[in-house]
N, C-alpha and C positions, 0 to 999 in steps of 0.2 A: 520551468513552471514548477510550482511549491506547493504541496498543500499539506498541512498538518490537520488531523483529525485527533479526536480524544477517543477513550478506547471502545466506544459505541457506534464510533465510525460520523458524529456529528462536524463538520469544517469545523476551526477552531480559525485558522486563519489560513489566508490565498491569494496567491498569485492571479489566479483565473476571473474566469466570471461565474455568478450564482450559479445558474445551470449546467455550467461544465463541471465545475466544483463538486454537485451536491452527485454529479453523474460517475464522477472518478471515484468520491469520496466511500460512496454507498458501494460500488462494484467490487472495490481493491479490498474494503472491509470486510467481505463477504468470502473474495478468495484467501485470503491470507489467513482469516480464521479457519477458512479450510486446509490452507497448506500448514498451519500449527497445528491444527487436528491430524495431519495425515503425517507429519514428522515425530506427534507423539505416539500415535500408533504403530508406529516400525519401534519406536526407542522409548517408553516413557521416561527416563532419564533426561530424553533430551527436552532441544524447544527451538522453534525457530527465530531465526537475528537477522535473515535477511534474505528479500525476497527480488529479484531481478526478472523482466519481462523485457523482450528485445523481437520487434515486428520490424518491417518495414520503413513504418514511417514514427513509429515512438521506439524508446527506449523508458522502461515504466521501473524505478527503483523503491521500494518500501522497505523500512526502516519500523519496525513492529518494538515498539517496548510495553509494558503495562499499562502505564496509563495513555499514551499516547500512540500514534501512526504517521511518520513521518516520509510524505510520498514525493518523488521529483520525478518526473516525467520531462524528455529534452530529446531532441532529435538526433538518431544514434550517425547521422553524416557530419556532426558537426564537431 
């Protein structure tokens, strides 16, 4: 499953359906800007390039550039 956001976190395009989309699209924008903020504050030199979530049943991978947020979500048994 695919979904690309712009860097507002709006879908740009998806795999999914509306409501999973707008569900993934709004959550993952929201930690990610947190995890850049919490990577700049240990380093401000640095910046985050990639961001990996691994549950049970998802495997959730985010791809953060400027203008964009490139999220794949796939199931980590397969």
């Amino acid at each position: 499953m695919l979904v690309s956001t712009c860097k507002y976190g709006i879908p740009i395009r998806t795999t999914l359906d509306n409501s999973t989309t707008v569900q993934y699209a709004g959550l993952l924008h929201q930690l990610t800007m947190k995890a850049r903020s919490t990577v700049r504050d240990i380093d401000p030199q640095n910046d985050l390039t990639f961001l990996r979530i691994r549950s049970k049943k998802h495997e959730i991978m985010v791809a953060p550039d400027k203008e964009y947020l490139l999220i794949v979500i796939q199931n980590p048994s397969e």
